[in-house]
Backbone as XML, in Angstrom:
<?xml version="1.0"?>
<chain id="A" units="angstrom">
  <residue number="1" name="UNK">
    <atom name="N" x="-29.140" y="2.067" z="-6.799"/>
    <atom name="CA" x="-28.232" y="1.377" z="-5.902"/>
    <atom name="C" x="-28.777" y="-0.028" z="-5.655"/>
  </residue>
  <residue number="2" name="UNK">
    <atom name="N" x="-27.568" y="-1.289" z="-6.207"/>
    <atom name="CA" x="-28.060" y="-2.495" z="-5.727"/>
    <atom name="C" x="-27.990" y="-2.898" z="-4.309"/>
  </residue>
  <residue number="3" name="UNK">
    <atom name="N" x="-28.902" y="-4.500" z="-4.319"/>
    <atom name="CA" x="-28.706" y="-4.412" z="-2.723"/>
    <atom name="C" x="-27.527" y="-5.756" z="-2.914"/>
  </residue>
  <residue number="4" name="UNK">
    <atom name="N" x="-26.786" y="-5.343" z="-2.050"/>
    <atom name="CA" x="-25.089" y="-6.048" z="-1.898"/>
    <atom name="C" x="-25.415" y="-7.628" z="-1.270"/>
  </residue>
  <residue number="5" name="UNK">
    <atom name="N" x="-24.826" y="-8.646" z="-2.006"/>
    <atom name="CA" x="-25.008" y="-9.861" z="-1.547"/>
    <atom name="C" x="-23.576" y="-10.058" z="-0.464"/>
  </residue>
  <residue number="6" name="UNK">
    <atom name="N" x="-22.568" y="-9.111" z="-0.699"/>
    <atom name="CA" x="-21.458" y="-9.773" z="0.191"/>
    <atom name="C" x="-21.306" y="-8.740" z="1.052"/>
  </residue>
  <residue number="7" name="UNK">
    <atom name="N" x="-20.557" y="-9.063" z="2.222"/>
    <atom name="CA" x="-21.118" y="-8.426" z="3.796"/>
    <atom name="C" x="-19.779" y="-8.207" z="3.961"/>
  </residue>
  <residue number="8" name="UNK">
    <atom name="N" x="-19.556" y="-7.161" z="5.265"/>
    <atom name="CA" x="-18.496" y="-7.182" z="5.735"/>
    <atom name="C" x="-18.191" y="-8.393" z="6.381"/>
  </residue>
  <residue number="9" name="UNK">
    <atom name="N" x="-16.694" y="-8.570" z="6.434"/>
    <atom name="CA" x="-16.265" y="-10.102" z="7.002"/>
    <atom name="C" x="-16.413" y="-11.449" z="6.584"/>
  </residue>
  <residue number="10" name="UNK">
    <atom name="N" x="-17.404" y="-11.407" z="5.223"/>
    <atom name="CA" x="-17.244" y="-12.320" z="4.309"/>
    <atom name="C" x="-15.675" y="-12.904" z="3.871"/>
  </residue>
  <residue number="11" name="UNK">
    <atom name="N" x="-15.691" y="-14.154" z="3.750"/>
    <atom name="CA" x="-14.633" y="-14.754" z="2.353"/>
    <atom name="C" x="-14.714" y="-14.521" z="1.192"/>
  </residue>
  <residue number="12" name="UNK">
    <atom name="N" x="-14.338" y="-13.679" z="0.983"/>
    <atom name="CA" x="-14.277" y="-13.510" z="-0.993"/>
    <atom name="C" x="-13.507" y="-13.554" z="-1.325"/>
  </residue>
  <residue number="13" name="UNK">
    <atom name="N" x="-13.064" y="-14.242" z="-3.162"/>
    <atom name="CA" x="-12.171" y="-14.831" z="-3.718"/>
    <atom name="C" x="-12.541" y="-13.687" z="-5.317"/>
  </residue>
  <residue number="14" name="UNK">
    <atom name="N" x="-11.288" y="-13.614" z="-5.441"/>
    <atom name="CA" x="-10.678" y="-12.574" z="-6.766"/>
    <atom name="C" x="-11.552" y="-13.927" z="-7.974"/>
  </residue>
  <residue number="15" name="UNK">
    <atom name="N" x="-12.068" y="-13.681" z="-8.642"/>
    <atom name="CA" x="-12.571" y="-14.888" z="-10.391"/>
    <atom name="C" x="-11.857" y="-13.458" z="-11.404"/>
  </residue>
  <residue number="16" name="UNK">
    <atom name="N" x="-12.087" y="-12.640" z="-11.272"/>
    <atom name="CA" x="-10.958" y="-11.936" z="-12.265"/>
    <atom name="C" x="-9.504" y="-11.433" z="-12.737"/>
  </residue>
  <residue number="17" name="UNK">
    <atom name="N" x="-9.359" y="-10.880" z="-13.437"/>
    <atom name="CA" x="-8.019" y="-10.006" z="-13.487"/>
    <atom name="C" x="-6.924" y="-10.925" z="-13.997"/>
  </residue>
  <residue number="18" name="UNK">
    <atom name="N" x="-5.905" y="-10.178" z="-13.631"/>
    <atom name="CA" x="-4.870" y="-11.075" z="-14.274"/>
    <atom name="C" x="-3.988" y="-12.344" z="-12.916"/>
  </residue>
  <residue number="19" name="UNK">
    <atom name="N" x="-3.178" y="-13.621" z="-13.387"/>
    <atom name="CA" x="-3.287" y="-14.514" z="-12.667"/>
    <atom name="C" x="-2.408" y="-13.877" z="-11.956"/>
  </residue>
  <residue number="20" name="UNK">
    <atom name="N" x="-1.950" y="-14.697" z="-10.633"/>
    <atom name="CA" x="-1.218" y="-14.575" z="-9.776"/>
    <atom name="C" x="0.388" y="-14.512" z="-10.066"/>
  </residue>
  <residue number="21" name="UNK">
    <atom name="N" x="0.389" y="-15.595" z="-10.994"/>
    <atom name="CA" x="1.944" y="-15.424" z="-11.354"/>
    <atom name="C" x="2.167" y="-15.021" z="-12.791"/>
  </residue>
  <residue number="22" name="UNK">
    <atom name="N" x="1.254" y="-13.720" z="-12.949"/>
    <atom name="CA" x="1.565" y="-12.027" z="-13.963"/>
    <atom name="C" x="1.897" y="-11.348" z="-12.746"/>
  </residue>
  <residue number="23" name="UNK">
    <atom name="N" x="1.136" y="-11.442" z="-11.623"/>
    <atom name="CA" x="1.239" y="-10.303" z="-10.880"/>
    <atom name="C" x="-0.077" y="-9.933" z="-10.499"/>
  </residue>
  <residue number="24" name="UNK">
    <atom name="N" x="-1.527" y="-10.261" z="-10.736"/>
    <atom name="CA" x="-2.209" y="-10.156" z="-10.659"/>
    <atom name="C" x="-2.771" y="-10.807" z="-8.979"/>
  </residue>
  <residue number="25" name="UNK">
    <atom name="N" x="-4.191" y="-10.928" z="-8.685"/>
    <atom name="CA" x="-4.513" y="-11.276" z="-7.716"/>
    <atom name="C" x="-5.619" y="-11.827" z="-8.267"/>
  </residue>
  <residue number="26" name="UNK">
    <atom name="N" x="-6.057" y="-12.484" z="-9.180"/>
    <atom name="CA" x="-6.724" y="-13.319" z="-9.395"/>
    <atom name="C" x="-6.400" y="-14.760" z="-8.988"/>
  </residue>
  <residue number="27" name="UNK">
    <atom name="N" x="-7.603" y="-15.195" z="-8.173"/>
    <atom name="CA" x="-7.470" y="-16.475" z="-7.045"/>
    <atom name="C" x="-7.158" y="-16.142" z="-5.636"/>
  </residue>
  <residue number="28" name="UNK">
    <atom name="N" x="-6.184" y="-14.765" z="-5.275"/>
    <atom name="CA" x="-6.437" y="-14.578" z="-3.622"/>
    <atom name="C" x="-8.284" y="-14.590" z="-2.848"/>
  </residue>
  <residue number="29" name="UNK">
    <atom name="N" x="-7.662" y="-15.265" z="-1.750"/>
    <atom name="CA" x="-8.783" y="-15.041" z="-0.757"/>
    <atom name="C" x="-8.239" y="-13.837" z="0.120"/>
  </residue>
  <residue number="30" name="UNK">
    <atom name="N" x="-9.448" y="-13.425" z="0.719"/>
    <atom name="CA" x="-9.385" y="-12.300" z="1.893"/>
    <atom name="C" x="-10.350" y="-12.289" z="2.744"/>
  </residue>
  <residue number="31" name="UNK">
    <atom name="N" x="-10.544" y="-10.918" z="3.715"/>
    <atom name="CA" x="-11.720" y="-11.056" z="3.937"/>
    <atom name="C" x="-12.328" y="-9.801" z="3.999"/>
  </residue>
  <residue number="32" name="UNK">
    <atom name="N" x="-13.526" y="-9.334" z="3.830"/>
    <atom name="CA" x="-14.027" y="-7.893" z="3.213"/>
    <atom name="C" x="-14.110" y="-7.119" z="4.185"/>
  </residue>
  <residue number="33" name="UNK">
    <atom name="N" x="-13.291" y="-5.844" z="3.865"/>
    <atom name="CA" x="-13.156" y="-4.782" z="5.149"/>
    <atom name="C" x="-14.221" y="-3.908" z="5.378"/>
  </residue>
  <residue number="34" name="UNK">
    <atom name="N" x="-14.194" y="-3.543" z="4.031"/>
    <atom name="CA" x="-15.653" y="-2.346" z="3.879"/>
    <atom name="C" x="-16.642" y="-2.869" z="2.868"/>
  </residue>
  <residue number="35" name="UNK">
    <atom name="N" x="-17.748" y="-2.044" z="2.799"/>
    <atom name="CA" x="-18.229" y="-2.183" z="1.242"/>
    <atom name="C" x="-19.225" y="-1.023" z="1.490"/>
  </residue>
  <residue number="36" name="UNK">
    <atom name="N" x="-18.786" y="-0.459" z="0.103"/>
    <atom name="CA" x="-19.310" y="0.951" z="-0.762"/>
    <atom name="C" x="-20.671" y="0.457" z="-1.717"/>
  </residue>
  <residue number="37" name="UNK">
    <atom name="N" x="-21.835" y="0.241" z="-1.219"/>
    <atom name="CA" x="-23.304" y="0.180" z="-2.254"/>
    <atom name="C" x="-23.421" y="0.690" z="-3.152"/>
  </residue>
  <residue number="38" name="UNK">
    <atom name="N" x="-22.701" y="2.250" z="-2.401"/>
    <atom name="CA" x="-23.021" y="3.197" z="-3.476"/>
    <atom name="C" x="-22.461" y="2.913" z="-5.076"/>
  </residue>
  <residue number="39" name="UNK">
    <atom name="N" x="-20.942" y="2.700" z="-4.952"/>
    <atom name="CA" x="-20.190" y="2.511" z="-6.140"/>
    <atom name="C" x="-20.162" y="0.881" z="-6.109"/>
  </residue>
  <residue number="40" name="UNK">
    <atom name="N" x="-20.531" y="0.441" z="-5.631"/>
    <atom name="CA" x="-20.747" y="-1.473" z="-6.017"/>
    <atom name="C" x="-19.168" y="-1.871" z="-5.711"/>
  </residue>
  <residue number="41" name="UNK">
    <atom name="N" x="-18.493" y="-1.522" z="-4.865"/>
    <atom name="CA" x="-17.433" y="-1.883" z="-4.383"/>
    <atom name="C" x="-17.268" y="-2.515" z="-2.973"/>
  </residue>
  <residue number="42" name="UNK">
    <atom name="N" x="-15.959" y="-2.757" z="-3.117"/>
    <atom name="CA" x="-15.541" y="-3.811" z="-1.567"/>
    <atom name="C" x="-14.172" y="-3.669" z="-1.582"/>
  </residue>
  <residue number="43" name="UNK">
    <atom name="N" x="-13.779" y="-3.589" z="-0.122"/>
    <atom name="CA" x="-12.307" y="-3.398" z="0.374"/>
    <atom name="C" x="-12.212" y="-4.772" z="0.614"/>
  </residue>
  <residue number="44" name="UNK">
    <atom name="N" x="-11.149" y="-5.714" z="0.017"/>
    <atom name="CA" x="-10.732" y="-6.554" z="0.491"/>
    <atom name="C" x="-9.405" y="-6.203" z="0.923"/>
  </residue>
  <residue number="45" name="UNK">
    <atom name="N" x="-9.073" y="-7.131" z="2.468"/>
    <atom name="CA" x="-7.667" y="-7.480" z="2.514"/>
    <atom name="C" x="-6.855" y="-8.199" z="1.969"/>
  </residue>
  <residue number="46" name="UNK">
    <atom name="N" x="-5.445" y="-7.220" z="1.786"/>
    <atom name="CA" x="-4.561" y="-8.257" z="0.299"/>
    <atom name="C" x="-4.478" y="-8.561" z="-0.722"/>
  </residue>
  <residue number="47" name="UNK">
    <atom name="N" x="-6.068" y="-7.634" z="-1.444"/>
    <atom name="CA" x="-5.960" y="-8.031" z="-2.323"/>
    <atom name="C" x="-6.183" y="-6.422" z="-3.275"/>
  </residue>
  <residue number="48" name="UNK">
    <atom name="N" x="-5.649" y="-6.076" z="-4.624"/>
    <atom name="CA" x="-5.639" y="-4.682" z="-4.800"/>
    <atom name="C" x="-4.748" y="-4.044" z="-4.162"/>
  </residue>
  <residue number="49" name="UNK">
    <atom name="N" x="-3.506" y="-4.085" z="-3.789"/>
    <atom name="CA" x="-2.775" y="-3.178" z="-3.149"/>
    <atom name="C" x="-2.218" y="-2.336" z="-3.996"/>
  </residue>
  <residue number="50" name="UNK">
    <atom name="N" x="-1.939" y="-0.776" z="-3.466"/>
    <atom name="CA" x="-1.406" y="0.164" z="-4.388"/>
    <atom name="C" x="-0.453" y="1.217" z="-3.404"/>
  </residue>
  <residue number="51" name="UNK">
    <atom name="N" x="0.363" y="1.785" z="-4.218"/>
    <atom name="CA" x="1.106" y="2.562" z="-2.973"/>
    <atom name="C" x="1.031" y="3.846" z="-3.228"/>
  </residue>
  <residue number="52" name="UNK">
    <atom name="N" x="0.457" y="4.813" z="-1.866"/>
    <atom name="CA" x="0.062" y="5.981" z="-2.035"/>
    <atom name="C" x="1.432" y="6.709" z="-1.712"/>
  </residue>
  <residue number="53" name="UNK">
    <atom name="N" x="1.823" y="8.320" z="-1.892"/>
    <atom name="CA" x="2.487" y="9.042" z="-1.638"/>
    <atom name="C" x="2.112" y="10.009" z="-0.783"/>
  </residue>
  <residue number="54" name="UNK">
    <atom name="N" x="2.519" y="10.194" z="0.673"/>
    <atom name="CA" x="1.589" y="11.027" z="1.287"/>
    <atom name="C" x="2.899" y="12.477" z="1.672"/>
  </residue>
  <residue number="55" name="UNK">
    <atom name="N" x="2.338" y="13.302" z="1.808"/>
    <atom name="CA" x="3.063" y="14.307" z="1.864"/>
    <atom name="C" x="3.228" y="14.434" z="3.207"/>
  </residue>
  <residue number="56" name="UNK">
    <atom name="N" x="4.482" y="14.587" z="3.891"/>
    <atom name="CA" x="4.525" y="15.343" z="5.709"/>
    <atom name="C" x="3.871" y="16.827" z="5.631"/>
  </residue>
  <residue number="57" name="UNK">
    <atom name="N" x="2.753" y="16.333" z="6.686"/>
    <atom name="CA" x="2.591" y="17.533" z="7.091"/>
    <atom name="C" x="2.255" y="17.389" z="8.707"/>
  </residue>
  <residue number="58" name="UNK">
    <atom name="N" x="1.707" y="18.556" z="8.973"/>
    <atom name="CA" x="1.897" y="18.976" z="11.012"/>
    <atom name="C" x="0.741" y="18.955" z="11.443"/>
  </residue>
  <residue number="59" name="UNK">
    <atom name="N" x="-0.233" y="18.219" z="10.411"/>
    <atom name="CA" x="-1.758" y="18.650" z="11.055"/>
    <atom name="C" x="-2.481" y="17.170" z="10.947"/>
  </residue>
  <residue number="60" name="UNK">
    <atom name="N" x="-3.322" y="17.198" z="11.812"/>
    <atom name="CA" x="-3.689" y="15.844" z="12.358"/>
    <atom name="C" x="-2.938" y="14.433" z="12.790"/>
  </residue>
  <residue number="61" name="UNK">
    <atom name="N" x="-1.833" y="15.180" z="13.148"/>
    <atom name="CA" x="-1.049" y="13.999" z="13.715"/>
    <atom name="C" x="0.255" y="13.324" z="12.888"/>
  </residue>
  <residue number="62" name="UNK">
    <atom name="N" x="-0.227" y="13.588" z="11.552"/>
    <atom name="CA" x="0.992" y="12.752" z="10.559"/>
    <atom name="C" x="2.468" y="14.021" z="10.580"/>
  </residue>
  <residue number="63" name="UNK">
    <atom name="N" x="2.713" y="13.248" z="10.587"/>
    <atom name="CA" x="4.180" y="14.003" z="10.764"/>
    <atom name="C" x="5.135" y="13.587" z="9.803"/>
  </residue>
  <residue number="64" name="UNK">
    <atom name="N" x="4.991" y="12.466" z="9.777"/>
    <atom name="CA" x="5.951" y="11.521" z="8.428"/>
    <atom name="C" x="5.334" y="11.429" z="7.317"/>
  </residue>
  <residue number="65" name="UNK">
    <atom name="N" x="5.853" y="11.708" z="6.283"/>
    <atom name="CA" x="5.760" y="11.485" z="5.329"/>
    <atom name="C" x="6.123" y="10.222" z="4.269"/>
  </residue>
  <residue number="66" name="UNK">
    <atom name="N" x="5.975" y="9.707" z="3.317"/>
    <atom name="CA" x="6.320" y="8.538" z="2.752"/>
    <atom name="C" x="5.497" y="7.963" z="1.536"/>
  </residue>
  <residue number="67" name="UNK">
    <atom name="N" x="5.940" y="6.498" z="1.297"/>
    <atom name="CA" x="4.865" y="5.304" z="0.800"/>
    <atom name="C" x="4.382" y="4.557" z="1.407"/>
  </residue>
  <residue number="68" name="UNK">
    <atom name="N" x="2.908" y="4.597" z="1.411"/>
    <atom name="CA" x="2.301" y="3.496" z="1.733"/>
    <atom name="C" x="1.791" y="2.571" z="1.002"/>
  </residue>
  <residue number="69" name="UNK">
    <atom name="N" x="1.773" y="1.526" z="1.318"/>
    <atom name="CA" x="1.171" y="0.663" z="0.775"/>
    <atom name="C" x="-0.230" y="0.328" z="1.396"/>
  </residue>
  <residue number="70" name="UNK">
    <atom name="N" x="-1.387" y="0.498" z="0.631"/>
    <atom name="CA" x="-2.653" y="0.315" z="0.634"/>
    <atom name="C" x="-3.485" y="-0.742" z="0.129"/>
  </residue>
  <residue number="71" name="UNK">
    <atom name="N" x="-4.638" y="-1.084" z="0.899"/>
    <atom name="CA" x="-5.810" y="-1.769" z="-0.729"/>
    <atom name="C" x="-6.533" y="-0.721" z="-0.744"/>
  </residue>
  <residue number="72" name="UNK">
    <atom name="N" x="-6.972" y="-0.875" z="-2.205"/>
    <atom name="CA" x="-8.152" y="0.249" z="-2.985"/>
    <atom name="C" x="-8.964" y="-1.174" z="-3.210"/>
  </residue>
  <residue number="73" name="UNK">
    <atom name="N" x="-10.019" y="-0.275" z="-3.060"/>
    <atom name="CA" x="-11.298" y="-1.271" z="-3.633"/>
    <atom name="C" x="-11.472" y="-1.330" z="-4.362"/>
  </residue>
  <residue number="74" name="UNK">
    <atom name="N" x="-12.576" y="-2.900" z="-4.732"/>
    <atom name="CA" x="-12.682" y="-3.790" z="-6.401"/>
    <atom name="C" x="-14.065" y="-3.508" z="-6.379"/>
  </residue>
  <residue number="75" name="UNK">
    <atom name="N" x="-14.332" y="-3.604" z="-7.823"/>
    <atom name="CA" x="-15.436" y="-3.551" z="-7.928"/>
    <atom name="C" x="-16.458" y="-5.460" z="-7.404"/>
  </residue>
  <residue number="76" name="UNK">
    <atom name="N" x="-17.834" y="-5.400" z="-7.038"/>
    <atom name="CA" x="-18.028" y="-6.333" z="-6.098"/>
    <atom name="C" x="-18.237" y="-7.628" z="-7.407"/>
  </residue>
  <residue number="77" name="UNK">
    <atom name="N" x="-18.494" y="-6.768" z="-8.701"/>
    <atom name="CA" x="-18.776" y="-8.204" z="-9.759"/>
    <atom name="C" x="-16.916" y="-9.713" z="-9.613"/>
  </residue>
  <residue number="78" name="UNK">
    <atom name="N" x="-15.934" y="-8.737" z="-9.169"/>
    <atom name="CA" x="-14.988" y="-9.154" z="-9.451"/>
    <atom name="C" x="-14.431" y="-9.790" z="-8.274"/>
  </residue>
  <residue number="79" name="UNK">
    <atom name="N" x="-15.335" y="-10.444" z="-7.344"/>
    <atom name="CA" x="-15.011" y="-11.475" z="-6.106"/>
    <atom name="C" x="-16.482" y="-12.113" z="-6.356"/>
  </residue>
  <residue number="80" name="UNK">
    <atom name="N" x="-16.286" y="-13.002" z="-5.630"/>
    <atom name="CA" x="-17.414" y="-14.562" z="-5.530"/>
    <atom name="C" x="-17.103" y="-15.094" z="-3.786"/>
  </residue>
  <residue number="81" name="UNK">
    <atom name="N" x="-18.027" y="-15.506" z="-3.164"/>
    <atom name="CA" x="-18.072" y="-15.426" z="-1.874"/>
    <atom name="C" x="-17.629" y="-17.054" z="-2.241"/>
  </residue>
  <residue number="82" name="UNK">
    <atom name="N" x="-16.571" y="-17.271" z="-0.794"/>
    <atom name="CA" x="-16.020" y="-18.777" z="-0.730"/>
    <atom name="C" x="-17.100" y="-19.348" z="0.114"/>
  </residue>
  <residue number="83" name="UNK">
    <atom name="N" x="-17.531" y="-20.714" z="-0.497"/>
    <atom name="CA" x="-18.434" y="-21.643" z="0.446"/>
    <atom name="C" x="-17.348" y="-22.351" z="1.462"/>
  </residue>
  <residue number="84" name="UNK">
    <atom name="N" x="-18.033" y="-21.875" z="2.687"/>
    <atom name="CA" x="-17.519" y="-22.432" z="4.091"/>
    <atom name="C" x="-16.955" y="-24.096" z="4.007"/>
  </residue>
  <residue number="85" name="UNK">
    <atom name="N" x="-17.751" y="-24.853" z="3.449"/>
    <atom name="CA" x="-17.233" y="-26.331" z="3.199"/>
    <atom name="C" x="-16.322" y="-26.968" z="2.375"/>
  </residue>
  <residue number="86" name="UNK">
    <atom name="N" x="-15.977" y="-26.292" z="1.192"/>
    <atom name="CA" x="-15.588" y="-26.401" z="-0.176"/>
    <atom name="C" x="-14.253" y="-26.054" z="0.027"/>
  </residue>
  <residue number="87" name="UNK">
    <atom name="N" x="-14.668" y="-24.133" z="0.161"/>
    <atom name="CA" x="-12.964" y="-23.499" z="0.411"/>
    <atom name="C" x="-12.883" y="-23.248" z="-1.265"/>
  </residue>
  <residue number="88" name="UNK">
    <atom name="N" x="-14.009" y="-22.982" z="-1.810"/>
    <atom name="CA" x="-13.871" y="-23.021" z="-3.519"/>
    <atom name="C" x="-15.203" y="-21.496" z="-3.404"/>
  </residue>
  <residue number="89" name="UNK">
    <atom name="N" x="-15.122" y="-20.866" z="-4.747"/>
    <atom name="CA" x="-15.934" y="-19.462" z="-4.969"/>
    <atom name="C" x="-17.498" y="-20.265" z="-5.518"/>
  </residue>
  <residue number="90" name="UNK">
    <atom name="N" x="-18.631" y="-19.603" z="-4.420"/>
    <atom name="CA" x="-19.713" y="-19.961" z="-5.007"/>
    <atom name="C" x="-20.840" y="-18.922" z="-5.082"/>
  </residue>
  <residue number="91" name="UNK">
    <atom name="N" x="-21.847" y="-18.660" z="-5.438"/>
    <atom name="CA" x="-22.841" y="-17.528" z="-6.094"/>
    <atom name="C" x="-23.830" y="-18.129" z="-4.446"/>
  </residue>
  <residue number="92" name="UNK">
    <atom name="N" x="-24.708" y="-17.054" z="-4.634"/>
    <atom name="CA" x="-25.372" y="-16.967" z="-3.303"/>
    <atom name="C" x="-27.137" y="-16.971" z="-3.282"/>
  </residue>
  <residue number="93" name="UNK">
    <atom name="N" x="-28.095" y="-17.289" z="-2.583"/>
    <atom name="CA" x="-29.135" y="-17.635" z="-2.919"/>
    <atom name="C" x="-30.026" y="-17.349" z="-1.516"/>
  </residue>
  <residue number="94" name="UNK">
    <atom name="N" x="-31.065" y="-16.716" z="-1.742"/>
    <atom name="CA" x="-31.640" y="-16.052" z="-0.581"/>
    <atom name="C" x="-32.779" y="-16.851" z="0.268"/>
  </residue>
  <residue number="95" name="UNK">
    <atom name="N" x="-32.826" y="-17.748" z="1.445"/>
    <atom name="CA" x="-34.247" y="-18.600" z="1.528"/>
    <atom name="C" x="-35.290" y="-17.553" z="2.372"/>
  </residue>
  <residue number="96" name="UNK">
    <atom name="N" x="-36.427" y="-17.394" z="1.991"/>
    <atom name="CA" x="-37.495" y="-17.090" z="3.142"/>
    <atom name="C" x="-37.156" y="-18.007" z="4.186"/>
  </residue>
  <residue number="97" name="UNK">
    <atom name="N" x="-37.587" y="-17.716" z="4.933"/>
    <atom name="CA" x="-38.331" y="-18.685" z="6.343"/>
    <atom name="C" x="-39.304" y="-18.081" z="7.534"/>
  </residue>
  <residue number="98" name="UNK">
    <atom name="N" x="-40.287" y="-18.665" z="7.954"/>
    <atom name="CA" x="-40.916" y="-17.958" z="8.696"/>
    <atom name="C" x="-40.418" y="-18.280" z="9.917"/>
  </residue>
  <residue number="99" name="UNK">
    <atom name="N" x="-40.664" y="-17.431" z="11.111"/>
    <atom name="CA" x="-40.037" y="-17.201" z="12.180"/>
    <atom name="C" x="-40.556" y="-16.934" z="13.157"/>
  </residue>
  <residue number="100" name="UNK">
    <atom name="N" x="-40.832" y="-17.233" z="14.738"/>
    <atom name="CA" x="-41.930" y="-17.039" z="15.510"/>
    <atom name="C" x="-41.121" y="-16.116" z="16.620"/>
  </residue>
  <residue number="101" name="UNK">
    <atom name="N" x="-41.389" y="-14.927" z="16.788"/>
    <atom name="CA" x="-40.737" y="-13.968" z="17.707"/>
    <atom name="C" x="-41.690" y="-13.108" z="17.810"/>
  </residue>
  <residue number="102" name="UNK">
    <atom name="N" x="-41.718" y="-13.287" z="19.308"/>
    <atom name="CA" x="-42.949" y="-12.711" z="19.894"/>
    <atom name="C" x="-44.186" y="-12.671" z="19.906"/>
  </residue>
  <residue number="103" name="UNK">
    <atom name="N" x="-44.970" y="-13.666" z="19.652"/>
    <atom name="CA" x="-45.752" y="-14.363" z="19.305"/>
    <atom name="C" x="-46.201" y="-13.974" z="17.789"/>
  </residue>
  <residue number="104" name="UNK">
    <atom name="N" x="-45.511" y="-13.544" z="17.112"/>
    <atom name="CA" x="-45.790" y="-12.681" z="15.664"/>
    <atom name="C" x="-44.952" y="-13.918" z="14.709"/>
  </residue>
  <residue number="105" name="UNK">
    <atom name="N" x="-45.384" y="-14.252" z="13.656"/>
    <atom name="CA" x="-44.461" y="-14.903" z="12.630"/>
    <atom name="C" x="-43.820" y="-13.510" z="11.779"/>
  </residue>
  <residue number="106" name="UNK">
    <atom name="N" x="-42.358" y="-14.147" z="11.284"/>
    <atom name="CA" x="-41.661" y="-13.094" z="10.832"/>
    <atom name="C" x="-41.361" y="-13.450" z="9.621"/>
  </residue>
  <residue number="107" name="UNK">
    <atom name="N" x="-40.941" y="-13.018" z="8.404"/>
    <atom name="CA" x="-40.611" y="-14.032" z="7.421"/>
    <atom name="C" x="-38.759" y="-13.120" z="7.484"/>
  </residue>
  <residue number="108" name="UNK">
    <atom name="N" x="-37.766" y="-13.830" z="7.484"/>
    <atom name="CA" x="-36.529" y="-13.683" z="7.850"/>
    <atom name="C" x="-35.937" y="-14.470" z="6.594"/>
  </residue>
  <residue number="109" name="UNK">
    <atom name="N" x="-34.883" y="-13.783" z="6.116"/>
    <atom name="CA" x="-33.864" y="-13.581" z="4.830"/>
    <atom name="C" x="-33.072" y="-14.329" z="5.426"/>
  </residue>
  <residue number="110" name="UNK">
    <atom name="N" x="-32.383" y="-16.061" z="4.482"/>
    <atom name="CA" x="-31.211" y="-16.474" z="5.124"/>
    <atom name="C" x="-30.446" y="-16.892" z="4.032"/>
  </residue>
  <residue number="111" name="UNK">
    <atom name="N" x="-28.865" y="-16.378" z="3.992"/>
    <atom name="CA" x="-28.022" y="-16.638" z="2.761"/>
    <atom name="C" x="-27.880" y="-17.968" z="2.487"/>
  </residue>
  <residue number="112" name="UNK">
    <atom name="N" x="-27.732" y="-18.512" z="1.796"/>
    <atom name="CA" x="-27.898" y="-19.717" z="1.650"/>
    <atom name="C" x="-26.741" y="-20.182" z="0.367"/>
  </residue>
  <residue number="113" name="UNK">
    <atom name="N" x="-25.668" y="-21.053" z="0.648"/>
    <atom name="CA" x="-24.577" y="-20.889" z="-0.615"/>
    <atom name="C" x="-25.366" y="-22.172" z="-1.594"/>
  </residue>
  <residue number="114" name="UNK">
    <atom name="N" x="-24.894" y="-21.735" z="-3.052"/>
    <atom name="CA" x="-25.609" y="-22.524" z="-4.173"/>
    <atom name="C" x="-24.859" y="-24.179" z="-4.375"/>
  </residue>
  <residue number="115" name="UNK">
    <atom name="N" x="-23.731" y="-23.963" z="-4.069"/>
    <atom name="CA" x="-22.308" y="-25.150" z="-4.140"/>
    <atom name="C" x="-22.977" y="-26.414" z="-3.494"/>
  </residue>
  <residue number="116" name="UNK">
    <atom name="N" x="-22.994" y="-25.837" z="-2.195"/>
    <atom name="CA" x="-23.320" y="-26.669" z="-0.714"/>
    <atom name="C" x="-24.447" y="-27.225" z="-0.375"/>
  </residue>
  <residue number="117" name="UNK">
    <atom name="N" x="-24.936" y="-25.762" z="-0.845"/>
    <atom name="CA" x="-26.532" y="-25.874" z="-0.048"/>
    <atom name="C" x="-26.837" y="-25.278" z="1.118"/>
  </residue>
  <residue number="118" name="UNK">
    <atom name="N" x="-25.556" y="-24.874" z="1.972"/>
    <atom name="CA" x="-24.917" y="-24.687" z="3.527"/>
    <atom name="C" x="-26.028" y="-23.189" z="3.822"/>
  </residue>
  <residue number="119" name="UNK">
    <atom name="N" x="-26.189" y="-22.385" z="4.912"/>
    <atom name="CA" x="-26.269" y="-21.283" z="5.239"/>
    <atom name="C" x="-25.169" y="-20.747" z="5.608"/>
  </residue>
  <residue number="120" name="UNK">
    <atom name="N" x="-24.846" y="-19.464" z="4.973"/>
    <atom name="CA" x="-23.450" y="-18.670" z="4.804"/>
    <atom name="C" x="-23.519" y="-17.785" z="6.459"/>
  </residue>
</chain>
């Protein structure tokens, strides 16, 4: 299991698939609902939508039955986190820094976008 560069509530932008005007969602932005480590996935909003068929039934509350329309999750190679300044997809870069809390130095992980230069 890798360790995940994009977070919940991130900006991430579709770089794959097919374009927007096939039908595709390559180029939507969103912003990330979940993310699965395990399977290297991410729920974005809006983007991936699919429509489920759910059956009525009397137990736990659903009563109606129907289509929904859903997102299923992408795999995470297939979004690129948007740099805050740009508003364009950029790759991500990790700085040390040391840190003084509690009279202890800490060395503390800060995202850092590659585009900008910015902290994400």
């Amino acid at each position: 299991m890798a360790k995940m560069k994009i977070k919940k509530n991130d900006l991430v932008q579709v770089i794959s698939g097919r374009k927007q005007d096939k039908g595709g969602d390559r180029g939507k932005q969103g912003r990330v609902i979940a993310v699965y480590p395990e399977t290297n996935r991410v729920l974005v909003e809006g983007v991936n939508r699919v429509t489920k068929h759910t059956k009525a039934g009397s137990s736990q509350g659903m009563s109606s039955g129907g289509i929904q329309v859903m997102e299923a999750p992408i795999h995470v190679s297939n979004v690129a986190l948007v740099d805050p300044e740009t508003k364009s997809p950029t790759r991500i870069r990790t700085r040390l820094e040391q840190v003084d809390r509690d009279g202890k130095t800490k060395t503390q992980r800060t995202r850092v976008s590659v585009r900008s230069g910015k902290d994400l």
